[in-house]
C-alpha positions as CSV (number, residue, x, y, z in Angstrom):
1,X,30.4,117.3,111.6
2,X,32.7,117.1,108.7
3,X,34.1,114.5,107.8
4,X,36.4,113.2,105.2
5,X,36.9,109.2,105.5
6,X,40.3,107.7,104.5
7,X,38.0,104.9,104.0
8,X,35.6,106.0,101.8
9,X,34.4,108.7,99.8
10,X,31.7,109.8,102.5
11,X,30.7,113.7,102.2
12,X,29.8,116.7,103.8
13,X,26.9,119.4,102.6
14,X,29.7,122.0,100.2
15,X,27.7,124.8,101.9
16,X,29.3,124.1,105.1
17,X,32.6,123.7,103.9
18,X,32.5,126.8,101.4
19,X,31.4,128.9,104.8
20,X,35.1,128.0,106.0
21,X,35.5,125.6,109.1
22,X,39.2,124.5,108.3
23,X,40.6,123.5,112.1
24,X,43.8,126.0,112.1
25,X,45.3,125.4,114.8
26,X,43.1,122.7,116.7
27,X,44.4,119.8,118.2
28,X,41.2,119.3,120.8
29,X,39.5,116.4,119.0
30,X,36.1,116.6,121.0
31,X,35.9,120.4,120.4
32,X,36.6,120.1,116.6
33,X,34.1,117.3,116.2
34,X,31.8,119.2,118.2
35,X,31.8,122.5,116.6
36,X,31.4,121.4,113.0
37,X,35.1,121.6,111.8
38,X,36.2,119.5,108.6
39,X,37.9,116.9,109.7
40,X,40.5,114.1,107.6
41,X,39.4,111.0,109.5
42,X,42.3,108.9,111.1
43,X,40.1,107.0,113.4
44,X,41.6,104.0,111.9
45,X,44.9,104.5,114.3
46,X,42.6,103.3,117.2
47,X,42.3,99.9,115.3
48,X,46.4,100.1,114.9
49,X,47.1,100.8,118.5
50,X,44.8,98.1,119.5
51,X,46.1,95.5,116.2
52,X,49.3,95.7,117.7
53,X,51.1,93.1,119.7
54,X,53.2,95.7,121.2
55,X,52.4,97.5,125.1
56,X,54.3,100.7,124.0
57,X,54.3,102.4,120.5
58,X,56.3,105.0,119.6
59,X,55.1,106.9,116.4
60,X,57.5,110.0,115.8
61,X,56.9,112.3,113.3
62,X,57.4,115.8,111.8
63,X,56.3,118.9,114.3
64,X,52.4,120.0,112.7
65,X,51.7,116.4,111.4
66,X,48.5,115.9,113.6
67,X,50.5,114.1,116.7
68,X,48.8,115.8,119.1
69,X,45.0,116.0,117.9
70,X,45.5,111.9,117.2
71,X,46.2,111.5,120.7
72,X,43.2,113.7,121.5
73,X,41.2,111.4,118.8
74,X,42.6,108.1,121.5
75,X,42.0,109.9,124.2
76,X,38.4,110.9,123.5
77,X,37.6,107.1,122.3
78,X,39.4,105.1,125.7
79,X,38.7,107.6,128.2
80,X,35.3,106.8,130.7
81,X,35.3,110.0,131.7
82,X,34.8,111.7,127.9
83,X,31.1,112.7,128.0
84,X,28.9,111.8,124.8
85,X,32.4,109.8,123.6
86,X,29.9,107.2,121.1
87,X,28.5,110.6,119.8
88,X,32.5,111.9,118.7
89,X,32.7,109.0,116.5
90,X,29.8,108.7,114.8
91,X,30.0,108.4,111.3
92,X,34.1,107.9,111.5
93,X,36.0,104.8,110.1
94,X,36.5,103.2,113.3
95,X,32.4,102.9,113.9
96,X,32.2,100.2,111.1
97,X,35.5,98.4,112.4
98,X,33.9,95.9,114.4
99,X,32.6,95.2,117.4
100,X,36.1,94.1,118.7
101,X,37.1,97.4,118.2
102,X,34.0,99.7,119.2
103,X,34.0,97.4,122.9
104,X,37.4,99.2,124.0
105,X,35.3,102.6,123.5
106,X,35.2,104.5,126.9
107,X,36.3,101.5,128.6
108,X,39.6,102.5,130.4
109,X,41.1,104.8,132.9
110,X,43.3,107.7,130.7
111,X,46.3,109.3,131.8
112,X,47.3,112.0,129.0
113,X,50.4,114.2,129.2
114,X,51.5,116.4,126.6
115,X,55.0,118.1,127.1
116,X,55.2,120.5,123.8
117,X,55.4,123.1,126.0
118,X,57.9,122.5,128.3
119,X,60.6,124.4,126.6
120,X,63.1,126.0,129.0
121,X,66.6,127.4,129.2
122,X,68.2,125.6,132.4
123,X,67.5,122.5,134.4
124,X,65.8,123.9,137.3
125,X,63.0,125.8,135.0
126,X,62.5,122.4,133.4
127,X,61.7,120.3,136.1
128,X,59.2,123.0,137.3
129,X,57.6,122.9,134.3
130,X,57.5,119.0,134.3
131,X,56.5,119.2,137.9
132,X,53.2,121.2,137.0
133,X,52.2,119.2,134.0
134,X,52.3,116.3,136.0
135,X,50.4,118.1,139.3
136,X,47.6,119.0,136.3
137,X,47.1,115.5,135.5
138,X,47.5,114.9,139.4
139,X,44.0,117.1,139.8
140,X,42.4,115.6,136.8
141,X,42.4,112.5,139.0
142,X,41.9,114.2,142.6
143,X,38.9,111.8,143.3
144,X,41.5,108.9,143.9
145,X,42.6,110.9,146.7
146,X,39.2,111.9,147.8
147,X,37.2,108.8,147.7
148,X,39.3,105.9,149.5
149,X,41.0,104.6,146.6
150,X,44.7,105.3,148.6
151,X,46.1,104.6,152.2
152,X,47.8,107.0,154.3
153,X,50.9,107.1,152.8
154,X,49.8,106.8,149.3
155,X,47.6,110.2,150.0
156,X,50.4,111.9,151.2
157,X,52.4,111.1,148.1
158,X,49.4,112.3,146.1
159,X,49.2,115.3,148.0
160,X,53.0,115.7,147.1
161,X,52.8,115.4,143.3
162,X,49.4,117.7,143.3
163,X,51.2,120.6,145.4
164,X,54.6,120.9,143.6
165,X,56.3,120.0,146.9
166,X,57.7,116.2,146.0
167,X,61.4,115.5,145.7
168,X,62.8,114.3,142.5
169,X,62.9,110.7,143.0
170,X,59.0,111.3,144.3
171,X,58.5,112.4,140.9
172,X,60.1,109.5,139.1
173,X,57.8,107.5,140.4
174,X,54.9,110.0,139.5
175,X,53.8,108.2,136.6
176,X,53.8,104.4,138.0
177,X,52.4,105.0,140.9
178,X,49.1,106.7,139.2
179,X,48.7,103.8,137.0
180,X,48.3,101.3,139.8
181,X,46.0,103.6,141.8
182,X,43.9,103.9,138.5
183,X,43.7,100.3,138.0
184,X,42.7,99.8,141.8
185,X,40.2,102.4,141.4
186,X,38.8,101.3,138.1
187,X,39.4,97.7,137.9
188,X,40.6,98.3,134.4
189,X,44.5,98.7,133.2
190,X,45.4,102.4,131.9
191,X,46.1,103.9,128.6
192,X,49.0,106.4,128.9
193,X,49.2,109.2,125.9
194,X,52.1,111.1,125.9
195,X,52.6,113.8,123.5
196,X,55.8,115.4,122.4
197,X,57.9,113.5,124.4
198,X,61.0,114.5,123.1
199,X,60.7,118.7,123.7
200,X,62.2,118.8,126.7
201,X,64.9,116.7,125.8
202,X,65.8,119.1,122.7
203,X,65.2,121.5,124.9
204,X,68.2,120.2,127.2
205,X,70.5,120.0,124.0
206,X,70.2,123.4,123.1
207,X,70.7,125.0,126.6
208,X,73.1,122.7,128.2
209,X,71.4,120.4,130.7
210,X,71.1,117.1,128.7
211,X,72.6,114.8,130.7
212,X,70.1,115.9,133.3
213,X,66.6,115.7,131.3
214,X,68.0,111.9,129.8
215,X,68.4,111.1,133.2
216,X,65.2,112.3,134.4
217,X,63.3,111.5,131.4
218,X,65.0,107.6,131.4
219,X,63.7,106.9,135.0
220,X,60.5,108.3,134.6
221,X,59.5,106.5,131.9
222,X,60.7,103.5,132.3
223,X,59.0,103.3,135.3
224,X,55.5,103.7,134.0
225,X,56.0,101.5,130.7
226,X,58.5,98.6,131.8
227,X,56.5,95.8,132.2
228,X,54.4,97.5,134.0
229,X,51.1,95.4,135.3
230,X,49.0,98.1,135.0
231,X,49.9,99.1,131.4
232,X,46.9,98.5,128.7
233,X,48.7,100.6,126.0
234,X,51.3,103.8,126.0
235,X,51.5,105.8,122.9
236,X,54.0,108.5,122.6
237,X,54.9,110.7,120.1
238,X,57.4,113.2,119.5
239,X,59.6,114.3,116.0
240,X,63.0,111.9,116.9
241,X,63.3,108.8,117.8
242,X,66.5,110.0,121.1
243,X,68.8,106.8,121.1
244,X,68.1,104.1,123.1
245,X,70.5,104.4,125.3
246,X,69.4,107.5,126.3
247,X,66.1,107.3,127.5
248,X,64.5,103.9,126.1
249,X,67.2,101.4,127.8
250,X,65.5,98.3,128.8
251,X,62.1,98.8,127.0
252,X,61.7,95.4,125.3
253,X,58.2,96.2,125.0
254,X,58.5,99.1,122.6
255,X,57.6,99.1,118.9
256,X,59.0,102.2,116.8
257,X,57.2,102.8,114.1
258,X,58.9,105.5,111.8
259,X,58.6,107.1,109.0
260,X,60.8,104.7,106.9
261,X,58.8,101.9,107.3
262,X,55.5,100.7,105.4
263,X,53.0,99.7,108.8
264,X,49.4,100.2,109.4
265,X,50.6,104.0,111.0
266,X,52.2,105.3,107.7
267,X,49.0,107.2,106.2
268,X,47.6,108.2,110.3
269,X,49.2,111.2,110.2
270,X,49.9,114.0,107.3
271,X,46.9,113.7,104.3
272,X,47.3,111.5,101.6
273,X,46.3,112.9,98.3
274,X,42.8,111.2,97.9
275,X,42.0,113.1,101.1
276,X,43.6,116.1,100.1
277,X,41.5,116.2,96.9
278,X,38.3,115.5,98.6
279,X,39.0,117.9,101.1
280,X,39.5,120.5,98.6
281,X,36.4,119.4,96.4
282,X,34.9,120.1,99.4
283,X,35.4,123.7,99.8
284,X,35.2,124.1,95.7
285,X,38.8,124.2,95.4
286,X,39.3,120.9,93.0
287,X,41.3,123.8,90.2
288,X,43.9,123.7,93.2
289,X,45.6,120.5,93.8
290,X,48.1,120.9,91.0
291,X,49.3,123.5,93.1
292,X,49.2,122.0,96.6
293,X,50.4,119.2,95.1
294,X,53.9,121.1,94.3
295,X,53.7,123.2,97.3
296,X,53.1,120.6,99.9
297,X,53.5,117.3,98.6
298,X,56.6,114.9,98.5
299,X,56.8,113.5,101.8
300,X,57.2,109.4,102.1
301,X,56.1,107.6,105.3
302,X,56.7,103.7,104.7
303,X,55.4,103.6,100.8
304,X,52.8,106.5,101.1
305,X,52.9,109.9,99.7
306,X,51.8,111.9,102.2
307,X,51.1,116.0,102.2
308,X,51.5,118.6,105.3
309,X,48.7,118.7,106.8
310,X,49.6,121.9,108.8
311,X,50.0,123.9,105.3
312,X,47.1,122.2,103.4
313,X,44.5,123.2,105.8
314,X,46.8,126.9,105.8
315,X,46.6,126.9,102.0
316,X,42.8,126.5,102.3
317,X,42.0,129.2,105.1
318,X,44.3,132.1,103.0
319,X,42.7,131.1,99.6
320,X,42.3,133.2,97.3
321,X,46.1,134.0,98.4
322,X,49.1,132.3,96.5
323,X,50.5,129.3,98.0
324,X,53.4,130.5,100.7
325,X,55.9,128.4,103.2
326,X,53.0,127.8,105.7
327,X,55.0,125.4,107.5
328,X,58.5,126.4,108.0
329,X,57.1,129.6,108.9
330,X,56.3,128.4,112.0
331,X,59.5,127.7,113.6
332,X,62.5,129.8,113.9
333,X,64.4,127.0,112.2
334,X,67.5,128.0,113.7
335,X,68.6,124.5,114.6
336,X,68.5,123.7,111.2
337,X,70.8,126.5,110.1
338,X,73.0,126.0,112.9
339,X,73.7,122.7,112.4
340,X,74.2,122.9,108.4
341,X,76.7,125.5,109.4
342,X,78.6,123.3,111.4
343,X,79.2,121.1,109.1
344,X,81.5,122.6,107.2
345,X,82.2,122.4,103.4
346,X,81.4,118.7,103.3
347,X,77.8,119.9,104.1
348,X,77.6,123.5,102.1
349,X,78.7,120.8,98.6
350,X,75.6,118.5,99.3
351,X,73.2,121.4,100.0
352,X,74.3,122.9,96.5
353,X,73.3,119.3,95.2
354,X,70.1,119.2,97.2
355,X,69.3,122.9,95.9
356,X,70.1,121.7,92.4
357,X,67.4,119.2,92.3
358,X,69.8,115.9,93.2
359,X,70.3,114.2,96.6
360,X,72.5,113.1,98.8
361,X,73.3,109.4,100.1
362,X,73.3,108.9,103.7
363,X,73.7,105.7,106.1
364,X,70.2,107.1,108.4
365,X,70.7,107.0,112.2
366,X,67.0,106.0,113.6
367,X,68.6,106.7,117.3
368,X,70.0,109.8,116.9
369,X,73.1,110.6,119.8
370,X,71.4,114.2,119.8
371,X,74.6,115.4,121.8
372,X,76.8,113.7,119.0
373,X,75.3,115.2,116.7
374,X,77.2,118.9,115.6
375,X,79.7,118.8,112.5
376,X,78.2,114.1,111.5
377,X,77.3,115.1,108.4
378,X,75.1,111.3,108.7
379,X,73.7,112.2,112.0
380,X,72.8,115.8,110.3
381,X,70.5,114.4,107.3
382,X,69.2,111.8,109.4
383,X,67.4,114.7,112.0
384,X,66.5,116.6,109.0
385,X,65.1,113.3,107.1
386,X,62.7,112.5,110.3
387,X,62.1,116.5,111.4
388,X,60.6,116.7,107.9
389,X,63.1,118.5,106.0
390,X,64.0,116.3,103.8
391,X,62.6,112.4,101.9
392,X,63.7,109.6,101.0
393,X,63.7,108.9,97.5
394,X,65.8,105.2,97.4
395,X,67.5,103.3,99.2
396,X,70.8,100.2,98.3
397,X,72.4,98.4,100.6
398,X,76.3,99.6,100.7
399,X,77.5,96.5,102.5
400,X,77.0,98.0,105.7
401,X,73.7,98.2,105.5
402,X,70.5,100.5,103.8
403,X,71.6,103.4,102.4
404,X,68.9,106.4,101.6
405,X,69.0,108.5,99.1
406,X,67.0,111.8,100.2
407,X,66.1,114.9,99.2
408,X,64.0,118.0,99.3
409,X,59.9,117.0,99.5
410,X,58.6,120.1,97.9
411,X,58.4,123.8,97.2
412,X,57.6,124.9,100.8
413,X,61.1,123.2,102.1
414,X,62.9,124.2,99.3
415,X,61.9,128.1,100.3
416,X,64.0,127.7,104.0
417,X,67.4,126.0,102.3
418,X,67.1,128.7,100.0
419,X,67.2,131.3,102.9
420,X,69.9,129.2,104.6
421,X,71.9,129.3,101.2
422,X,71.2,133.5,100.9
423,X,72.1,133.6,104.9
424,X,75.4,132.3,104.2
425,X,76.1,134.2,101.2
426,X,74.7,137.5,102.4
427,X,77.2,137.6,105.1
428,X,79.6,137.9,102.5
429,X,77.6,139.7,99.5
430,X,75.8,142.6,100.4
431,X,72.9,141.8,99.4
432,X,71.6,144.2,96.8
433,X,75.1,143.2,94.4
434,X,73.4,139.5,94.4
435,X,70.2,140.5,93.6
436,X,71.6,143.1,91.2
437,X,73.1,140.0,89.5
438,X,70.1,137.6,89.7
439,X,68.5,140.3,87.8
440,X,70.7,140.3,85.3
441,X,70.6,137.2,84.7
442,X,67.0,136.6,84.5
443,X,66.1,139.7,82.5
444,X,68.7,138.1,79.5
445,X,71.3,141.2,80.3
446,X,74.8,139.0,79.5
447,X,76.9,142.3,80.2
448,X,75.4,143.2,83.0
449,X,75.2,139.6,84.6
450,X,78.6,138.9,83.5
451,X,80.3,142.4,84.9
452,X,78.5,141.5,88.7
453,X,79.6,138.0,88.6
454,X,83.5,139.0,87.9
455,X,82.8,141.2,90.8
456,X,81.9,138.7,93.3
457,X,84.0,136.2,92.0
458,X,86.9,138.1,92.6
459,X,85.9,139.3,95.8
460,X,84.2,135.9,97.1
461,X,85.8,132.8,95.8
462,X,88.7,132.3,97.9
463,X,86.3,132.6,100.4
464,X,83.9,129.6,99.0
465,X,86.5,127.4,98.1
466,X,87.4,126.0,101.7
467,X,87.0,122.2,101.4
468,X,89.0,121.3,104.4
469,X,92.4,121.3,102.7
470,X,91.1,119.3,99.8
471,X,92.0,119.9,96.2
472,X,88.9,120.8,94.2
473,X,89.3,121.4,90.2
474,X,89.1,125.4,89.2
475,X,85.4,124.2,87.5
476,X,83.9,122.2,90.6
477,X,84.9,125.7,92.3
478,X,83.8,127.8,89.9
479,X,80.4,125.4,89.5
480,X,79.8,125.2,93.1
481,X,80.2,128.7,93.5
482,X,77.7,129.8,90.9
483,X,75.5,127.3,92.5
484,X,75.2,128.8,95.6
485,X,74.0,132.4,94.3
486,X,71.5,131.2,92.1
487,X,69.7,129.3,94.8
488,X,67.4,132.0,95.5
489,X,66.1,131.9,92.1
490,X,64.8,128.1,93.3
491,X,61.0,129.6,93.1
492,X,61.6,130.6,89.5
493,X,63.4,127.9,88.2
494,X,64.4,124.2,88.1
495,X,68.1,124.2,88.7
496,X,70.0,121.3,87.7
497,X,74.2,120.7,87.3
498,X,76.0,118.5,86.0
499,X,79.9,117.8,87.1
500,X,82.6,115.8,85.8
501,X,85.6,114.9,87.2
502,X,88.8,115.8,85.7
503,X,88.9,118.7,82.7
504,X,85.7,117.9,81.9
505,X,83.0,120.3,82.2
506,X,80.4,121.3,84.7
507,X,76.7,122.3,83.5
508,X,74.0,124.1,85.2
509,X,70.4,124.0,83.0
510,X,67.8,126.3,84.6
511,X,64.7,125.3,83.7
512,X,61.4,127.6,84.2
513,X,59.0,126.1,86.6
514,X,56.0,127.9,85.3
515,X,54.5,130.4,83.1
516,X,54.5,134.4,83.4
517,X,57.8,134.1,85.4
518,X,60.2,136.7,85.3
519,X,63.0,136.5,82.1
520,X,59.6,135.4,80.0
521,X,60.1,132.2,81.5
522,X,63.6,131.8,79.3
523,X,65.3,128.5,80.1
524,X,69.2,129.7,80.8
525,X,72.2,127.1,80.4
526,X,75.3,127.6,81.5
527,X,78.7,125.5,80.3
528,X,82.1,125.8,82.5
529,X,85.4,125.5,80.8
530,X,89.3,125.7,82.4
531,X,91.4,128.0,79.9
532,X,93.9,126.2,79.2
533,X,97.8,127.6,79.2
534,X,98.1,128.1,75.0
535,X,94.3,128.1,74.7
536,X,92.6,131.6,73.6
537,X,89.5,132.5,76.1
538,X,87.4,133.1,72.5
539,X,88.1,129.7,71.3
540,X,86.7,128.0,74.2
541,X,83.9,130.4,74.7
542,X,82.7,128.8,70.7
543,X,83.6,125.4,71.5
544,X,81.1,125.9,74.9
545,X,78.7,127.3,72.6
546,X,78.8,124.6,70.0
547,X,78.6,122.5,72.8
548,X,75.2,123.6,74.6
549,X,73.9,123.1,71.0
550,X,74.8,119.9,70.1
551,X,72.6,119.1,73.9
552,X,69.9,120.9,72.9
C-alpha cells in the first residue's frame, strides 16, 4: 500500500511508485488499498463526520474531486460487513486518531447509494433507474428478508422494492423503512452514504421533468434523514448545493459544508500542495510541480489551496507528455456554454475580463434555483464558482451582504473559456481568417495583422457590440472586441486590459507566459485611441506611441 499522509511525511518504497500505480479512475477504496495503488490519505474525514454535532452533512464539491472514493473510504471503515476492514486502514491517519475514533470501525449497519449514473432524458426512465439502484441495495441486504428480521407485511414491502414492482409512494418510503429494519436487525443505528445526489436532479433540468425529480427526491429524503430514530450519520455529496426549498425543506438537522467556508472538510477532498509534491517525489517527478502547479492549481476551499486531484494523478500517468486540460476533458461542458450564452452581453463583457486575467464581483447564491437559473448573470457565476470553474479570490461586504470576487483557478480552466470564446467567434469568423490574424500578430507582421483585423472589424463589429441597447464608447467596443479574438492566444500569453471611462484610453499588455513560445516570446502592447473630428490619424498614432513608452 501506498500511502501519502496529509498528516505526516510517511513514505512509500520510489520503486513501487516509479513502476506506475496512479488510481485513474478508481473510486473503490478497498480495491485501491488492496491492490497497491498510491493513495493521498483523507482518512481524517472519518474523524470530521464523527467530530460533528450534526446527523446529516452535506459536502458538495466539483465533479472528479474524490467524492465518491471518500464515501468508499466511510463505507469501508463503518460497515460490519467489509471483510479485513482494520487491515484497509493500516498505517492511514485515522489509525493514530484515537481510540474514540478507531471504536466506530466496523461497528454499524451501512446503507450506500450512489446516483452518478442515473442520468436520463424523461421522468419515467429516471424513476426506473432510481427504482434499480435502490432494488441493488435492497439485495445487498436480502438476509433481513430471509432471516426473520421482518413480519408479513414488511416482507412483502421488501419483496416490492427488491423486484421493481412497488408504487411510487412505496418507494418514498424505500429508504426509511430499511434503516429501521437495519437497526432492528443489528441493534445499531445506520450510516447512510449517498453519492451524487444531485445528478438526477440536473438531469431533470436539462430534459424537462424537474418539478417531478424535486418532488420525488424531497420526499425521499426527507424521509430517511428527518429526525429519523434510526439515523447514526448521512453524508451526501453531490457538485450543488439545489435550494432548500427544493429538496432540503424541513432538514434542521443538516450542516452544509461548502467550499467557501474554512471547516475541518476543506483539505478532504482535491490535494493540497504538500501532498501533491510528495506524491510527485514519489514517482521522481519533484522537476514537475512548477508545472502542475500552473496547470492544476488555484482552487480555494475555506482558506486552503487545493489542486484537481482528477488531473494531477492524469498529469502523472501521461508523463513524459505535456500538461493538457485533463479535467474539462471529461465532460461535454455544454451546460457551461449554454448557459454563458444565455446571458447575453452582460456575460460575454465579464468573460473578456475573466479571460484578461481580472474577475468579476458577484453576490454567490449557495441555494442555487437551478430552474431560475438561464440569463441571472449571479445565479450563472455562482454554479460555475461551486462546479469548479471558477475561485474566489476576495470577498467585501456591499451592504447586502458578502460579495466574491472570483475568477479563473488555472491553466486547465482557462483552456475551455477559451474554446467558449473561439465557439462564439467562429460562428462568425471562419476560422482560418482568425487564426490567419493571430499569426500575424504573434510572428511581429504589423501589415499583415493590421490588414486581417480591418477585415474583421468591418465585417464583425456591429455584430459584437450588442449591449442590450446600452451606449458603449467607440474604444470599450473596439477594446472588447479585440479582446475576444485574442483569447485563444491565452496558452501563450498573459493578457491583461486596462479601460477607462470616457475618451480615455483602453490597453491590452500581452505578456509571454514562458520561454520558446511562438513570436520569440515578444511581449505585445496595444493602446486604443478615438480620432477625433479635426485630429489627424498620424498624430494620434505618435502620441499612442509616446505613450506605451512613457509605461514602459
Amino acid at each position: 500500500m501506498n500511502i501519502i499522509s496529509a498528516m505526516n511525511t510517511t513514505s512509500f518504497p520510489p520503486s513501487r511508485l516509479s513502476a506506475g500505480k496512479p488510481p485513474i479512475g478508481l473510486s473503490d477504496f478497498p480495491r485501491l488499498i488492496r491492490e497497491g495503488y498510491a493513495y493521498v490519505d483523507k482518512s481524517l474525514l472519518i474523524q470530521s463526520v464523527l467530530d460533528s454535532s450534526a446527523q446529516v452533512l452535506l459536502l458538495p464539491r466539483p465533479r472528479r474531486f474524490g467524492k465518491t472514493l471518500n464515501l468508499s473510504m466511510l463505507r469501508a471503515f463503518f460497515d460490519r460487513d467489509t471483510p479485513g476492514s482494520a487491515e484497509l486502514f493500516r498505517g492511514l491517519a485515522i489509525e493514530q486518531a484515537g481510540e474514540e475514533y478507531t471504536a466506530h470501525l466496523g461497528r454499524y449497519p451501512v446503507v450506500f447509494l450512489t446516483l452518478k449514473d442515473v442520468k436520463t432524458n424523461n421522468w419515467e426512465d429516471c424513476l426506473g433507474h432510481l427504482q434499480q439502484v435502490i432494488s441493488r441495495e435492497y439485495k445487498r441486504h436480502e438476509r433481513l428478508s430471509k432471516e426473520g428480521f421482518l413480519d408479513t407485511e414488511e416482507q412483502e414491502q421488501f419483496r416490492k422494492i427488491r423486484a421493481r414492482e412497488c408504487a411510487r409512494h412505496e418507494l418514498e418510503e424505500s429508504l426509511s423503512n430499511l434503516l429501521v429494519w437495519l437497526e432492528r436487525a443489528t441493534g445499531e443505528q445506520v450510516v447512510l452514504l449517498i453519492d451524487e445526489y444531485d445528478t438526477p436532479i440536473h438531469a431533470g433540468y436539462h430534459a424537462g421533468f424537474y418539478e417531478e425529480i424535486t418532488s420525488f427526491m424531497r420526499n425521499w429524503l426527507s424521509g430517511a434523514l428527518k429526525d429519523h430514530a434510526s439515523l447514526k450519520k448521512g453524508v451526501l455529496t453531490g457538485i450543488l448545493r439545489v435550494a432548500r426549498e427544493s429538496i432540503f425543506s424541513g432538514l434542521n438537522n443538516l450542516a452544509v459544508a461548502g467550499i467557501l467556508k474554512a471547516d475541518p472538510f476543506a483539505d478532504k477532498f482535491g490535494f493540497t500542495e504538500p501532498e501533491v509534491a510528495r506524491l510527485l517525489d514519489g514517482f521522481e517527478l519533484s522537476g514537475k510541480l512548477p508545472e502542475a502547479r500552473k496547470w492544476y492549481n488555484g482552487y480555494r476551499f475555506g482558506e486552503t489551496v487545493i489542486y484537481n486531484p482528477w488531473s494531477i494523478l492524469n498529469f502523472i500517468y501521461k508523463q513524459p507528455a505535456l500538461p493538457a486540460a485533463h479535467w474539462v476533458n471529461t465532460s461535454s461542458n455544454d451546460l457551461v456554454r449554454e448557459l454563458l450564452e444565455s446571458g447575453g452581453a452582460e456575460i460575454r463583457e465579464d468573460l473578456e475580463a475573466l479571460l484578461a486575467g481580472d474577475s468579476v464581483e458577484c453576490a454567490v447564491t449557495e441555494d442555487l434555483p437551478l430552474r431560475d437559473i438561464r440569463g441571472d448573470a449571479e445565479a450563472i457565476w455562482s454554479l460555475l464558482l461551486f462546479s469548479g470553474y471558477l475561485k474566489p479570490v476576495g470577498v467585501h461586504d456591499d451592504g447586502l451582504g458578502p460579495c466574491y470576487e472570483l475568477a479563473i483557478p488555472n491553466r486547465e480552466v482557462s483552456v475551455l473559456y477559451r474554446r467558449i470564446a473561439r465557439h462564439w467567434l467562429t460562428r462568425h469568423i471562419p476560422g482560418k481568417y482568425l487564426t490567419r490574424l493571430l499569426k500575424a500578430l504573434t510572428n511581429g507582421d504589423v501589415a499583415e495583422f493590421a490588414r486581417h483585423l480591418q477585415t474583421l472589424v468591418l465585417n464583425m463589429l456591429s455584430y459584437h457590440d450588442t449591449a442590450n441597447g446600452e451606449k458603449k464608447t467607440p474604444e470599450a467596443v473596439y477594446q472588447s472586441f479585440v479582446l475576444g479574438l485574442l483569447a485563444n492566444l491565452g496558452d501563450q500569453y498573459r493578457i491583461r486590459s486596462n479601460i477607462e471611462s470616457g475618451l480615455g484610453r483602453a490597453d491590452i499588455l500581452m505578456s509571454p507566459v514562458g520561454t520558446g513560445q511562438q513570436g520569440g516570446g515578444r511581449g505585445i502592447v496595444m493602446e486604443f485611441k478615438r480620432l477625433g473630428e479635426k485630429e489627424s490619424m498620424e498624430e494620434q498614432l505618435t502620441a499612442a506611441l509616446e505613450q506605451i513608452e512613457k509605461k514602459q
